[in-house]
Structures are given as C-alpha cells and as structure tokens.
N, CA, C, O and CB atoms as a CASP TS submission, in Angstrom:
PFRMAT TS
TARGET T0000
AUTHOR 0000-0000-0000
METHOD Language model
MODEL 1
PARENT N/A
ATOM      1  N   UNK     1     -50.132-103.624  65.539  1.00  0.00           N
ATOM      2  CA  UNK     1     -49.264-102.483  65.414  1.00  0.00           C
ATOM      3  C   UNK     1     -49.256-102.034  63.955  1.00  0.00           C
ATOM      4  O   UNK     1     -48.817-102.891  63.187  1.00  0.00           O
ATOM      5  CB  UNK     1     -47.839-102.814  65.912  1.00  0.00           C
ATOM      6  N   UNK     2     -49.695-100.727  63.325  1.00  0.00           N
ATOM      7  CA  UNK     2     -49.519-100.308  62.243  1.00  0.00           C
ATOM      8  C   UNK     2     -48.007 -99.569  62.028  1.00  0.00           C
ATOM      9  O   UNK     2     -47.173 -99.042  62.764  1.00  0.00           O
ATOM     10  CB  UNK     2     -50.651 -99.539  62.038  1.00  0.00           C
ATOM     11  N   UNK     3     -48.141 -99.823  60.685  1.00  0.00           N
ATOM     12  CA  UNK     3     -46.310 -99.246  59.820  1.00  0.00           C
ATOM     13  C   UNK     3     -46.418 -98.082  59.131  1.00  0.00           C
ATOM     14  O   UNK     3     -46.723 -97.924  57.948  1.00  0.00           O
ATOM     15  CB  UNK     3     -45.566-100.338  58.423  1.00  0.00           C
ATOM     16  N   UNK     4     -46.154 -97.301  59.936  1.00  0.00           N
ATOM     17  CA  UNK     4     -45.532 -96.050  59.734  1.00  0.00           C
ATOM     18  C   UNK     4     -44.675 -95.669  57.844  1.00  0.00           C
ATOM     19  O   UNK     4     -43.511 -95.345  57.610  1.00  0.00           O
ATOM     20  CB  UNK     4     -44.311 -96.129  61.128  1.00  0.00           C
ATOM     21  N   UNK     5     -45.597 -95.846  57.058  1.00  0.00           N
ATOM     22  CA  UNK     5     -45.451 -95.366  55.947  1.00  0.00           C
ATOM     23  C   UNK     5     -44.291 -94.120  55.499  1.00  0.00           C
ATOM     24  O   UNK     5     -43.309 -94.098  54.758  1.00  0.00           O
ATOM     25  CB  UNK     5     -46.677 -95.055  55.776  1.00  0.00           C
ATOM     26  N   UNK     6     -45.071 -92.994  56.489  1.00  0.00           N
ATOM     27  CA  UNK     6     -44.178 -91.791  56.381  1.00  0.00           C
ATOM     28  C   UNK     6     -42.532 -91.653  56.927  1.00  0.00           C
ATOM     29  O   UNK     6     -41.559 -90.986  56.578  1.00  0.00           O
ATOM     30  CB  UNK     6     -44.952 -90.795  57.106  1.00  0.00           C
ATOM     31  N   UNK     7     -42.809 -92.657  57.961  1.00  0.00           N
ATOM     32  CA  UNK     7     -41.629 -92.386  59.360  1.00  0.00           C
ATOM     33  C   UNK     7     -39.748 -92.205  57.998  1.00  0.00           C
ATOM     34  O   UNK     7     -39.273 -92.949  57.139  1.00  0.00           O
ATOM     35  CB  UNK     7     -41.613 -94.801  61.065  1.00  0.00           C
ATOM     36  N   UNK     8     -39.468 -91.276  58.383  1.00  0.00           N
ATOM     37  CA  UNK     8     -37.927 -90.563  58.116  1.00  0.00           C
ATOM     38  C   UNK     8     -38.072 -89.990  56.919  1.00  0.00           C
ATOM     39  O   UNK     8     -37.009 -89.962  56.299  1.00  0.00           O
ATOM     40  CB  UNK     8     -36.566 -91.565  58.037  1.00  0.00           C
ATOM     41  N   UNK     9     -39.259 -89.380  56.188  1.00  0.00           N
ATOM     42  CA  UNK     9     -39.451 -88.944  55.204  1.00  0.00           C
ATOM     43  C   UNK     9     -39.840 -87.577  54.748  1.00  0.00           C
ATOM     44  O   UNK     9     -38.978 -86.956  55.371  1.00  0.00           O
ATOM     45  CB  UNK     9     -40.019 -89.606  54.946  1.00  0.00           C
ATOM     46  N   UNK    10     -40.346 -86.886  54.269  1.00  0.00           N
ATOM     47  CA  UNK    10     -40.730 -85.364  53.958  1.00  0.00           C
ATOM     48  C   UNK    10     -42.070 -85.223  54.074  1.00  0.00           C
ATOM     49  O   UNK    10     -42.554 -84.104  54.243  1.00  0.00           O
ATOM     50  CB  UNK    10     -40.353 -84.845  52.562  1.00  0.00           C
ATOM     51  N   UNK    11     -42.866 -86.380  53.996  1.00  0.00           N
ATOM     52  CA  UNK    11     -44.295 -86.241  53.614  1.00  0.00           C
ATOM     53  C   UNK    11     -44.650 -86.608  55.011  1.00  0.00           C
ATOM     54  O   UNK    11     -43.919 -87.240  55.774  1.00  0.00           O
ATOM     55  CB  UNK    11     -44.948 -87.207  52.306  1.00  0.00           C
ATOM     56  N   UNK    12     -45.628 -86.233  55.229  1.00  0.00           N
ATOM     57  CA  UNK    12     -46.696 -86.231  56.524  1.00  0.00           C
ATOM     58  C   UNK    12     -48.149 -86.314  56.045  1.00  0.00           C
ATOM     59  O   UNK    12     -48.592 -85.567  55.172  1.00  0.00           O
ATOM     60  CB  UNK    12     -46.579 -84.791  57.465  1.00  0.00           C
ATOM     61  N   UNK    13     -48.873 -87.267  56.666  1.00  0.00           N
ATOM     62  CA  UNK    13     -50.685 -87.513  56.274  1.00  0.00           C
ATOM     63  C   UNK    13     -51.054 -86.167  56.474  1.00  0.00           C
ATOM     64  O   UNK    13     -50.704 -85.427  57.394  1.00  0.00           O
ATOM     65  CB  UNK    13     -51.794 -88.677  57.419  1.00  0.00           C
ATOM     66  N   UNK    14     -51.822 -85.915  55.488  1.00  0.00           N
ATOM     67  CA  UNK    14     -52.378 -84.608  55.121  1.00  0.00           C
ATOM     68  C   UNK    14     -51.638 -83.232  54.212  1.00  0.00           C
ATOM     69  O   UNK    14     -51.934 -82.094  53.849  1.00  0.00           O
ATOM     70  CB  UNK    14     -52.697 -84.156  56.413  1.00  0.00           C
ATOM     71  N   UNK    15     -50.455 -84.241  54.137  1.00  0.00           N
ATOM     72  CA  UNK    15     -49.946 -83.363  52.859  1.00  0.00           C
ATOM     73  C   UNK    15     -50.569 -83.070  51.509  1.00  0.00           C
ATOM     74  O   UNK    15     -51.236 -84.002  51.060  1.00  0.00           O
ATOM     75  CB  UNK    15     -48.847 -83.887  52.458  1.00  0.00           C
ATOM     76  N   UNK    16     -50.505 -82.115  50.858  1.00  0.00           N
ATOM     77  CA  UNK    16     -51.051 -81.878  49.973  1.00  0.00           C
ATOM     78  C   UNK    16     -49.524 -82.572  48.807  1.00  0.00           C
ATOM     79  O   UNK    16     -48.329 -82.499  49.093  1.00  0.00           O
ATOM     80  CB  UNK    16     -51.669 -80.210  50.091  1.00  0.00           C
ATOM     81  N   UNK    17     -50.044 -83.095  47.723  1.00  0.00           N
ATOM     82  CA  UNK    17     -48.952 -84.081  46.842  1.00  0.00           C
ATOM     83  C   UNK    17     -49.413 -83.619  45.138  1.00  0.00           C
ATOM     84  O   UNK    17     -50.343 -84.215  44.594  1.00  0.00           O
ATOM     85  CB  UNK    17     -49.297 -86.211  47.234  1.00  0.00           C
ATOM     86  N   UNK    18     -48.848 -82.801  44.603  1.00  0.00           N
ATOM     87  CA  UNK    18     -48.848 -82.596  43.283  1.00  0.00           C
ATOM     88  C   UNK    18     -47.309 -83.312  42.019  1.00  0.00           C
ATOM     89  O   UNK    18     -46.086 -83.177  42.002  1.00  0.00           O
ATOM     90  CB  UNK    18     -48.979 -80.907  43.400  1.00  0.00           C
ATOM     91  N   UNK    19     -48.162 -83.923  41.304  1.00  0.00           N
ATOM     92  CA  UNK    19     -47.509 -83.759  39.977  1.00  0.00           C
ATOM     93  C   UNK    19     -47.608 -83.136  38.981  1.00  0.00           C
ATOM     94  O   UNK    19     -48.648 -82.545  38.692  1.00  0.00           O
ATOM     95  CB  UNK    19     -47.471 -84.457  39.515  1.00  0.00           C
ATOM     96  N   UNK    20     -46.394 -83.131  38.129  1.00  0.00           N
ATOM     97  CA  UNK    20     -47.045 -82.904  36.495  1.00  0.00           C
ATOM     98  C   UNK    20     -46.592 -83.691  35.865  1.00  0.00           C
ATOM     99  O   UNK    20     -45.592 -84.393  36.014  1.00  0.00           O
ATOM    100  CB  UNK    20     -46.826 -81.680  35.668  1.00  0.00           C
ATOM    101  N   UNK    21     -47.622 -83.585  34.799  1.00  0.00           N
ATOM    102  CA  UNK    21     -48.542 -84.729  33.912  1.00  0.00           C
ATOM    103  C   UNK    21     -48.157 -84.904  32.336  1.00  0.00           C
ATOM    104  O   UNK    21     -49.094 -84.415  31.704  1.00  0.00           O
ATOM    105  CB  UNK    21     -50.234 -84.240  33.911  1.00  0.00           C
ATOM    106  N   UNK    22     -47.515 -85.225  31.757  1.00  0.00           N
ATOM    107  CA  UNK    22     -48.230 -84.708  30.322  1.00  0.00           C
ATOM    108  C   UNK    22     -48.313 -85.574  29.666  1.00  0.00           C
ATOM    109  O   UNK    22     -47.618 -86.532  30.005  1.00  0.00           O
ATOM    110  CB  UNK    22     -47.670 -83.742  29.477  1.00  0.00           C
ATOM    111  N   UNK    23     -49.315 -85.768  28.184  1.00  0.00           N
ATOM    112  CA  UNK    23     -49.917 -86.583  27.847  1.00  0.00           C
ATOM    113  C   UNK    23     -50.512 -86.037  26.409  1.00  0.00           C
ATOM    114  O   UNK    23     -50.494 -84.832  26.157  1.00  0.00           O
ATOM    115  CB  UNK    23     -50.727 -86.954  28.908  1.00  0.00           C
ATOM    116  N   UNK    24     -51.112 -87.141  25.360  1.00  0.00           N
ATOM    117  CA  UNK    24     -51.504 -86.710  24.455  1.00  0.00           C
ATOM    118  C   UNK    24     -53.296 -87.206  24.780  1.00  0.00           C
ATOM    119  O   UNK    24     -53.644 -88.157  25.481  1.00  0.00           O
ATOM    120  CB  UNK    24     -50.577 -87.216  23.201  1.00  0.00           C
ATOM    121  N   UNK    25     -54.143 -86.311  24.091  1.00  0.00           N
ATOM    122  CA  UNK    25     -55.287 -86.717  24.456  1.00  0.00           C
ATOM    123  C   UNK    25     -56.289 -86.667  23.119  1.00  0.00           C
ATOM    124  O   UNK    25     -56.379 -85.586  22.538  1.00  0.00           O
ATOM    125  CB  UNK    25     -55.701 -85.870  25.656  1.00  0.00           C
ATOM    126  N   UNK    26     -56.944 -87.662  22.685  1.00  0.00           N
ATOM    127  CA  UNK    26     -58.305 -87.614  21.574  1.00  0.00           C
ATOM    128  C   UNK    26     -59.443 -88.000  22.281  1.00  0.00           C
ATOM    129  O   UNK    26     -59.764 -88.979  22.956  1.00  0.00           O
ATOM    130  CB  UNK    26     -58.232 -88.675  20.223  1.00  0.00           C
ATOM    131  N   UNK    27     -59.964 -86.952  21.933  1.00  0.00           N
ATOM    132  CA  UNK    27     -61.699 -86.963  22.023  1.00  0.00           C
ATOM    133  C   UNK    27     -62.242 -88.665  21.612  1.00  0.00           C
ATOM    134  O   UNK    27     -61.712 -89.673  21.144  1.00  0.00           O
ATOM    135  CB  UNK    27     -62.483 -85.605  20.578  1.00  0.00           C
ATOM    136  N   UNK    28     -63.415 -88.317  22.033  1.00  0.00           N
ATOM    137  CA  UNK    28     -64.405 -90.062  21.592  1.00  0.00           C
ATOM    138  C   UNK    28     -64.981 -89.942  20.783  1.00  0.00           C
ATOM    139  O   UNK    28     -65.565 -90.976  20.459  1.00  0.00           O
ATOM    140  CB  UNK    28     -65.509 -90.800  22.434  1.00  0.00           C
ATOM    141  N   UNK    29     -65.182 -89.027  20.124  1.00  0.00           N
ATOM    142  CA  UNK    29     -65.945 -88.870  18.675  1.00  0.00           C
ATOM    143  C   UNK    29     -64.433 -88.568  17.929  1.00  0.00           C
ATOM    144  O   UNK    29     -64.539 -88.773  16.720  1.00  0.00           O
ATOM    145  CB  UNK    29     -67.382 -87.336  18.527  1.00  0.00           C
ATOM    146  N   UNK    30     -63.674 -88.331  18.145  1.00  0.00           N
ATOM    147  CA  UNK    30     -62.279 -88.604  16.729  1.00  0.00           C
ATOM    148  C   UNK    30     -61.499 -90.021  17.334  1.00  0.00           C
ATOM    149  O   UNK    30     -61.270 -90.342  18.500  1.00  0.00           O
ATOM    150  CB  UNK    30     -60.643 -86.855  16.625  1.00  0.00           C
ATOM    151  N   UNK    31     -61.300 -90.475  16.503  1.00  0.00           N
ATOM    152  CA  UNK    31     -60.360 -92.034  16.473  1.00  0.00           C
ATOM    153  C   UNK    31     -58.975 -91.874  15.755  1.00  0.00           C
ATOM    154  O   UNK    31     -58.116 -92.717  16.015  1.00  0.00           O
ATOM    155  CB  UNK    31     -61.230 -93.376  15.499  1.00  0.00           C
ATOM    156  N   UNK    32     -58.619 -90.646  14.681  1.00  0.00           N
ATOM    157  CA  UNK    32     -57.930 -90.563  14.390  1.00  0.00           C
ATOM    158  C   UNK    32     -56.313 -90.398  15.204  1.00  0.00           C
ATOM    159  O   UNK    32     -55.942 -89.570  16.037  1.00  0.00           O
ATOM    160  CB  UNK    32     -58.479 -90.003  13.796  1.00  0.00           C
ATOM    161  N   UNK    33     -55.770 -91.256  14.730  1.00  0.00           N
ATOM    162  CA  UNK    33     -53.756 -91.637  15.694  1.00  0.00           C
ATOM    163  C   UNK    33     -53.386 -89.691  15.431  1.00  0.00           C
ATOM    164  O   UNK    33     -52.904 -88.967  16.302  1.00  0.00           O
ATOM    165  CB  UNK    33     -51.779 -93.421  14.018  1.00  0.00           C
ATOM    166  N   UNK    34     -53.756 -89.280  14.117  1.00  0.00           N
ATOM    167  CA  UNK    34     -53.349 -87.835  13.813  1.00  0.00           C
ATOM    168  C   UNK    34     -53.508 -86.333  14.233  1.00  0.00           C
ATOM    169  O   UNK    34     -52.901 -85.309  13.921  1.00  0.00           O
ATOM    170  CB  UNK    34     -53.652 -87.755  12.924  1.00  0.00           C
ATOM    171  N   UNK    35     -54.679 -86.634  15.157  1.00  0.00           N
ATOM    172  CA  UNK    35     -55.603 -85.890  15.685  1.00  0.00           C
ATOM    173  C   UNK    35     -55.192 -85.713  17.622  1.00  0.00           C
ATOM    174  O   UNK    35     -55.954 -85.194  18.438  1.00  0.00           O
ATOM    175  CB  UNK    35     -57.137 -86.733  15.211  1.00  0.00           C
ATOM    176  N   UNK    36     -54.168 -86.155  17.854  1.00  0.00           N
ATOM    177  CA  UNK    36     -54.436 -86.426  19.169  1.00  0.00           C
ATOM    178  C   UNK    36     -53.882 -84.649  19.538  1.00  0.00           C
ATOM    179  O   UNK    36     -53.495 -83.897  18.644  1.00  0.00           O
ATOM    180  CB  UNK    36     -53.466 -88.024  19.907  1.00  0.00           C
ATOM    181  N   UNK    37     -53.947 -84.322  20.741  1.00  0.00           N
ATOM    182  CA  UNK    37     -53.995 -83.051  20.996  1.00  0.00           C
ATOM    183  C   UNK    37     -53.038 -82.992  22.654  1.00  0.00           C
ATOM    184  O   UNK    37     -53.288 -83.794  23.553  1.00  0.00           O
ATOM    185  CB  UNK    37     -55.759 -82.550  20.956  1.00  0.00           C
ATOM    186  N   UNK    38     -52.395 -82.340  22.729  1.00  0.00           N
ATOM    187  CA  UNK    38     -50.929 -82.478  23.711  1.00  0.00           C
ATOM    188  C   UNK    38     -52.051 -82.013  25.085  1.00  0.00           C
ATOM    189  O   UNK    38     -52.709 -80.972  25.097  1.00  0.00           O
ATOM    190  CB  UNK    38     -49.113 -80.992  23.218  1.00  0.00           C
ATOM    191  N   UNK    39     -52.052 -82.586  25.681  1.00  0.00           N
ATOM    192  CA  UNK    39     -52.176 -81.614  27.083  1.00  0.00           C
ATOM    193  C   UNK    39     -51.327 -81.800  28.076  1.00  0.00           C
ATOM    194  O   UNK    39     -50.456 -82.634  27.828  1.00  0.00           O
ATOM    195  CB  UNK    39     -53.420 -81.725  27.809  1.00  0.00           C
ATOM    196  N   UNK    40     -51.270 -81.092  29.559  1.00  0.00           N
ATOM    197  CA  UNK    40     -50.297 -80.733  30.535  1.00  0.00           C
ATOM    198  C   UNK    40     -50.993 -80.550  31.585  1.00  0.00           C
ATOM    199  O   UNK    40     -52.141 -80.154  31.380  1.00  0.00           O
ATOM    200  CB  UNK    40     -49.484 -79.638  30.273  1.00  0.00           C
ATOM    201  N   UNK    41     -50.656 -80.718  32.725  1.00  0.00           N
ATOM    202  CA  UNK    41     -51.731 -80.092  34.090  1.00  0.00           C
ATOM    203  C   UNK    41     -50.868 -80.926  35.527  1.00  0.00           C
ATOM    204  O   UNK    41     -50.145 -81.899  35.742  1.00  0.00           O
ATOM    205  CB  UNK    41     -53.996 -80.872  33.880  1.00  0.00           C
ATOM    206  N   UNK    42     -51.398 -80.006  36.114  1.00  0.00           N
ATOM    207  CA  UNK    42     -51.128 -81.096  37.157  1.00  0.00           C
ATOM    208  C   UNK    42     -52.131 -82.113  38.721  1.00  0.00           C
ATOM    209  O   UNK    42     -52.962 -81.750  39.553  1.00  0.00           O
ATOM    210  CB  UNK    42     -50.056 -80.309  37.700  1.00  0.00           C
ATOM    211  N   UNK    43     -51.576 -83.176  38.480  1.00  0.00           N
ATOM    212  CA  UNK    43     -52.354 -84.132  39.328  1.00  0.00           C
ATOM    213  C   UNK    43     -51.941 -83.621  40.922  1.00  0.00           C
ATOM    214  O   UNK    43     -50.799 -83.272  41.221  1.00  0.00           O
ATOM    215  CB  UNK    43     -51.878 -85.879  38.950  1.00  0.00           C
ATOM    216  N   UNK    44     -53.027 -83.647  41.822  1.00  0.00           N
ATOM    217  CA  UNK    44     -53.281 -83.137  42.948  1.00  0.00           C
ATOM    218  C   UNK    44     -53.696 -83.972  43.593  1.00  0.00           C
ATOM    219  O   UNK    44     -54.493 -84.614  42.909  1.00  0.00           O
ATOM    220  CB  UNK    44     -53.940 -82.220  42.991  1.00  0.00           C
ATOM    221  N   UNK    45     -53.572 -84.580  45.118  1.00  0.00           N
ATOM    222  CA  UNK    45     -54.077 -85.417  46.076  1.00  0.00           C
ATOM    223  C   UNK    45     -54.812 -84.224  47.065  1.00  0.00           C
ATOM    224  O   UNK    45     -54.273 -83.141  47.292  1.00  0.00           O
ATOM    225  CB  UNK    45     -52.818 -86.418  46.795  1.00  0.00           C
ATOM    226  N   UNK    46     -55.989 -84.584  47.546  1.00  0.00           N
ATOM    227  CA  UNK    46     -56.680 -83.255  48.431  1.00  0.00           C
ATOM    228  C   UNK    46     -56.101 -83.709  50.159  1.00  0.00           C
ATOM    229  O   UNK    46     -56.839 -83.987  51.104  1.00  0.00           O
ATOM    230  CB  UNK    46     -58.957 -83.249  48.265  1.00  0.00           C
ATOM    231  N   UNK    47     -55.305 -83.688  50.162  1.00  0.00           N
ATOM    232  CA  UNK    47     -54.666 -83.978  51.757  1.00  0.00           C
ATOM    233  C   UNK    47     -54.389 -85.018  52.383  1.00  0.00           C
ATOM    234  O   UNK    47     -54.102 -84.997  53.580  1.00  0.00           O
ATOM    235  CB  UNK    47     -55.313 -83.606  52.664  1.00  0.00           C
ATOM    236  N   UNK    48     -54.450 -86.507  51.394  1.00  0.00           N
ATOM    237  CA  UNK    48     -54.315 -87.655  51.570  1.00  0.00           C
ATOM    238  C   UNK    48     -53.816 -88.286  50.405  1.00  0.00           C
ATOM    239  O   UNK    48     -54.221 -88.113  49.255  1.00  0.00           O
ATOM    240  CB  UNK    48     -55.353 -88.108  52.015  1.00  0.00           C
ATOM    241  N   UNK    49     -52.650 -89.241  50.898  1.00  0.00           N
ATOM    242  CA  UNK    49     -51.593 -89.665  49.460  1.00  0.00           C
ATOM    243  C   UNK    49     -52.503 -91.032  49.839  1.00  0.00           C
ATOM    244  O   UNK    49     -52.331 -91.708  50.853  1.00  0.00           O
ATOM    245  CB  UNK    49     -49.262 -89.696  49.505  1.00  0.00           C
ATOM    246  N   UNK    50     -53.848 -91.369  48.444  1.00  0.00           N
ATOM    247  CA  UNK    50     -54.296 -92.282  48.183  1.00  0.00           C
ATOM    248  C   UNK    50     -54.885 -92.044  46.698  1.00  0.00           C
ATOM    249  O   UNK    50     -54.569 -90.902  46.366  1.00  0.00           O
ATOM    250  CB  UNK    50     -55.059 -92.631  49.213  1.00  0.00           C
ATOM    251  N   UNK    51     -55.586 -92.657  45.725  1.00  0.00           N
ATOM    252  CA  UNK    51     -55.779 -92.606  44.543  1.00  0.00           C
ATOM    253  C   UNK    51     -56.447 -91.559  43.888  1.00  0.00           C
ATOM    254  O   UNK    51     -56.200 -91.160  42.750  1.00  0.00           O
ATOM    255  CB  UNK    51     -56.229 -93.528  44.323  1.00  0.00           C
ATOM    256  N   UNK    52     -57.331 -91.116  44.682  1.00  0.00           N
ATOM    257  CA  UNK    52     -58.079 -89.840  44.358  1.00  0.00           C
ATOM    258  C   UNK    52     -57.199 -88.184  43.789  1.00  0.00           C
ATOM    259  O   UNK    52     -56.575 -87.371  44.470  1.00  0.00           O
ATOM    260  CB  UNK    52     -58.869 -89.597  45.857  1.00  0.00           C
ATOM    261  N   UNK    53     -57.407 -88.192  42.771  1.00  0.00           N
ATOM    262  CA  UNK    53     -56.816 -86.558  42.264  1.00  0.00           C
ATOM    263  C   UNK    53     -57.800 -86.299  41.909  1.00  0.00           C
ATOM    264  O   UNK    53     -58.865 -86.914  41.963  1.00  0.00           O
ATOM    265  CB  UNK    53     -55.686 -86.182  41.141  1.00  0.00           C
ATOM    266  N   UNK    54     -57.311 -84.543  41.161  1.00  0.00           N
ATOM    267  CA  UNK    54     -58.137 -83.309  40.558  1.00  0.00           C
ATOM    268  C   UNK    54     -56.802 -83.411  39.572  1.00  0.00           C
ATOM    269  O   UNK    54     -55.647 -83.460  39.994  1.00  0.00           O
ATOM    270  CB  UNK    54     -58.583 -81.609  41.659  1.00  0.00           C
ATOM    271  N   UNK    55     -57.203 -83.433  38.140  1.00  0.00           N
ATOM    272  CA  UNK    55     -56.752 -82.357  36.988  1.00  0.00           C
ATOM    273  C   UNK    55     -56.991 -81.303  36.362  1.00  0.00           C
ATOM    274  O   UNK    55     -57.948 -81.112  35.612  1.00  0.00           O
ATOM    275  CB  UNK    55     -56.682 -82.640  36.246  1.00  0.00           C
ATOM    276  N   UNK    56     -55.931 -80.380  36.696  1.00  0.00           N
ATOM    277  CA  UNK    56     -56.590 -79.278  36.131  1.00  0.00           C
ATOM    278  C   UNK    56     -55.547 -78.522  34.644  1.00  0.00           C
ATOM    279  O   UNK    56     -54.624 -77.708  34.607  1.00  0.00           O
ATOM    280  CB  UNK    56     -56.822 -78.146  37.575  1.00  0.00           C
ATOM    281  N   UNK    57     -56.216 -79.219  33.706  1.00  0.00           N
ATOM    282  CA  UNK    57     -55.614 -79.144  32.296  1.00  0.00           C
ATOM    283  C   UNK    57     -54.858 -77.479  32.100  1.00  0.00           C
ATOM    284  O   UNK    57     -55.458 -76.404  32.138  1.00  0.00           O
ATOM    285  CB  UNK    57     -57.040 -79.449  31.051  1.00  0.00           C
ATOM    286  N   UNK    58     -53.969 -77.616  31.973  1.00  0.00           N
ATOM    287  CA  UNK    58     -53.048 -76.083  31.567  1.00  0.00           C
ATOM    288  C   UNK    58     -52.615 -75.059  32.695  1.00  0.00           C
ATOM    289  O   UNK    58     -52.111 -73.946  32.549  1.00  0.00           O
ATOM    290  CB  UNK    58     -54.008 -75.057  30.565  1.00  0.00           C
ATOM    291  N   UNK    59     -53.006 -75.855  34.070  1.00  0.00           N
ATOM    292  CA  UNK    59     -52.230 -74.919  35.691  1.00  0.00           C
ATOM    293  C   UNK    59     -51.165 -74.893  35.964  1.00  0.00           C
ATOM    294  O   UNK    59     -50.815 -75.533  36.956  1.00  0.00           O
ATOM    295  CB  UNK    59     -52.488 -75.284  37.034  1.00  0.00           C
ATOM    296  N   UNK    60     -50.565 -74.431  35.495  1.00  0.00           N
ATOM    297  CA  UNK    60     -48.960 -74.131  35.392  1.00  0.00           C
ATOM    298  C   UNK    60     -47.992 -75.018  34.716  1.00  0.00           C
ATOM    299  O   UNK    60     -48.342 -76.031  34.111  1.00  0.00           O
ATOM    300  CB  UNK    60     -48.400 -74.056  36.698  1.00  0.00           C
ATOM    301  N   UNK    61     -46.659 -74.585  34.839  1.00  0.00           N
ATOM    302  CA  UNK    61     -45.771 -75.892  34.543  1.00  0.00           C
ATOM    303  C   UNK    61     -44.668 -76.322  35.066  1.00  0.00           C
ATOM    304  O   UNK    61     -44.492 -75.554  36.012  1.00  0.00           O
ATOM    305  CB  UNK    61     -45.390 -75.941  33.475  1.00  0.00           C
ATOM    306  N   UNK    62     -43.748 -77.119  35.049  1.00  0.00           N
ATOM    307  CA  UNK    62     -42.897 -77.106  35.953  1.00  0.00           C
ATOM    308  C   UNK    62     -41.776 -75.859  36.138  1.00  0.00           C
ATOM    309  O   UNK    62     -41.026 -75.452  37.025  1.00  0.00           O
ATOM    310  CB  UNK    62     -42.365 -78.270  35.756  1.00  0.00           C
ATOM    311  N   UNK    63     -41.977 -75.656  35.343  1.00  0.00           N
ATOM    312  CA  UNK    63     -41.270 -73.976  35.669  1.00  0.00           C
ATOM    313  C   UNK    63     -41.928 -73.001  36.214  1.00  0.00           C
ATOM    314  O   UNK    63     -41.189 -72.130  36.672  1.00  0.00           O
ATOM    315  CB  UNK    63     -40.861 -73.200  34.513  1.00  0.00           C
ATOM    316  N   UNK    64     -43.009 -72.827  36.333  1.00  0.00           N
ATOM    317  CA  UNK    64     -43.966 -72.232  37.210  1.00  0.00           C
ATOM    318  C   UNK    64     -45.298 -72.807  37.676  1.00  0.00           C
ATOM    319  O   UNK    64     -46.359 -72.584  37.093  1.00  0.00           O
ATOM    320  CB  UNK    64     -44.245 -71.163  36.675  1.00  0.00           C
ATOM    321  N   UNK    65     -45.150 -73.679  38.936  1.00  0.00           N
ATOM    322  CA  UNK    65     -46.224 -74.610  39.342  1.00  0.00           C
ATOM    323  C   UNK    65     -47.273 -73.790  39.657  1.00  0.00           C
ATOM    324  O   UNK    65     -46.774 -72.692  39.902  1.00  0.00           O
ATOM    325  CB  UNK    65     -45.902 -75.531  40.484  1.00  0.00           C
ATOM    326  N   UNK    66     -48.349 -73.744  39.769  1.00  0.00           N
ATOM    327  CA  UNK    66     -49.654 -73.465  40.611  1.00  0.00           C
ATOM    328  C   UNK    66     -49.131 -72.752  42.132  1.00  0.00           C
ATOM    329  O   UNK    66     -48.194 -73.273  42.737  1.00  0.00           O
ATOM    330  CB  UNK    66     -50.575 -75.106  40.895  1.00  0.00           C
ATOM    331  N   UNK    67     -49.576 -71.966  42.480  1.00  0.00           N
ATOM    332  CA  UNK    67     -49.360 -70.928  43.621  1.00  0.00           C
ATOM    333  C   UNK    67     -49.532 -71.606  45.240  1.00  0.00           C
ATOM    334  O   UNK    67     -49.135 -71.280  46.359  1.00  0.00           O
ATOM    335  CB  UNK    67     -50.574 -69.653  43.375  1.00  0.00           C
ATOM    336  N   UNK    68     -50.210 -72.529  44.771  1.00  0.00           N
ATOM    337  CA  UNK    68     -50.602 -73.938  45.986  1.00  0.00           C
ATOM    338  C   UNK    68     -50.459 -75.051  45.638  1.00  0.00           C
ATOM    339  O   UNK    68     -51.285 -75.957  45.743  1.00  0.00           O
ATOM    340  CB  UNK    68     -51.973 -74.159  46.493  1.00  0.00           C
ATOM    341  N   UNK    69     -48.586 -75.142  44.844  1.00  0.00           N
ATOM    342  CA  UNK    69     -47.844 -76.468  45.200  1.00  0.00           C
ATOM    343  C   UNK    69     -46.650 -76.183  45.591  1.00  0.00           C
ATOM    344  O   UNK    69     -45.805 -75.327  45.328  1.00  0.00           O
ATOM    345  CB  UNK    69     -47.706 -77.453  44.145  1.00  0.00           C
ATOM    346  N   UNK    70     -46.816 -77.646  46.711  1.00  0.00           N
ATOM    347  CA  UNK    70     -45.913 -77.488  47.528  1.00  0.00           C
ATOM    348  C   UNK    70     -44.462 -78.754  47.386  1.00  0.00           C
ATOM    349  O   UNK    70     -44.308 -79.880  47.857  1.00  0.00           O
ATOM    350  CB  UNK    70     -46.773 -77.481  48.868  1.00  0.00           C
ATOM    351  N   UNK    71     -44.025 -78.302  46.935  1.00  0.00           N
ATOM    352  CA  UNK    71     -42.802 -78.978  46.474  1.00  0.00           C
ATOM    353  C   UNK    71     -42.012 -79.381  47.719  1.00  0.00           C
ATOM    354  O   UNK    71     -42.437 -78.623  48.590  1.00  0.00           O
ATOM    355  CB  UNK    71     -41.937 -78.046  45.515  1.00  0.00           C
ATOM    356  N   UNK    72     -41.012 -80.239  48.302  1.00  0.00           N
ATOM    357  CA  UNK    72     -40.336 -81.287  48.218  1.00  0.00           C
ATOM    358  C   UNK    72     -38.743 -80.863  48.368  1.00  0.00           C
ATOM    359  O   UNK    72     -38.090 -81.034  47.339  1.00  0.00           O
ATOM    360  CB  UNK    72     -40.743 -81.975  46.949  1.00  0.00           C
ATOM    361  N   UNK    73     -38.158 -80.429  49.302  1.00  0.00           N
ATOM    362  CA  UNK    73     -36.561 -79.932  48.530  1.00  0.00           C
ATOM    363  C   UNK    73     -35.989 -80.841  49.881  1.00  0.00           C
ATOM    364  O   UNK    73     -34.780 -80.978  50.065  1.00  0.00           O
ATOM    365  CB  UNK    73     -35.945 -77.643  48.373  1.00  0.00           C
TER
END
C-alpha cells in the first residue's frame, strides 16, 4: 500500500511548484569574497515535486511573480 504524500493538502502530482530564491553569486575565474554579485530568480519544478528545477535568473519577484506561477492561498 503506498502513502499518500499529498492527501489533505493544496498540492496535487503534477503541480507546477515555484520559489524564490536569492543569493549572492561569483564567477570561477573571480575568487574574490568582494566581488560576489546579488542574484534573484525563481526555482521551478516541471510538474513533479522532486529535485529537478529550472532557474531563471531575474523572472520576476515576489511582488510580481512570473505570469505562470501558481501560488498557494
């Protein structure tokens, strides 16, 4: 008998599942702590809540998500 992960919850298999992200980021050719560079984006599951995302650096923000996320209320 498998366990029902989802059962009394909002999410359903094949939901689409976004976060946002943010983070500081340096290149591999700079090492410098001074140099690091802010980015933002948000992490995307393609229709299955398992490890696999897409980032897509600077797609909205939480004040205005991406046009195809689906939020949670």
């Amino acid at each position: 008998m498998s366990i029902d992960a989802f059962h009394n919850t909002s999410l359903h298999i094949g939901d689409v599942i976004s976060l946002y992200a943010k983070g500081r980021y340096r290149s591999v050719e700079d090492r410098s702590e001074e140099r690091l560079s802010p980015r933002t984006g948000f992490l995307s599951t393609l229709g299955l809540v398992d490890d696999r995302c897409i980032v897509e650096i600077g797609n909205g923000t939480p004040d205005s998500p991406p046009k195809k996320f689906r939020g949670i209320f």
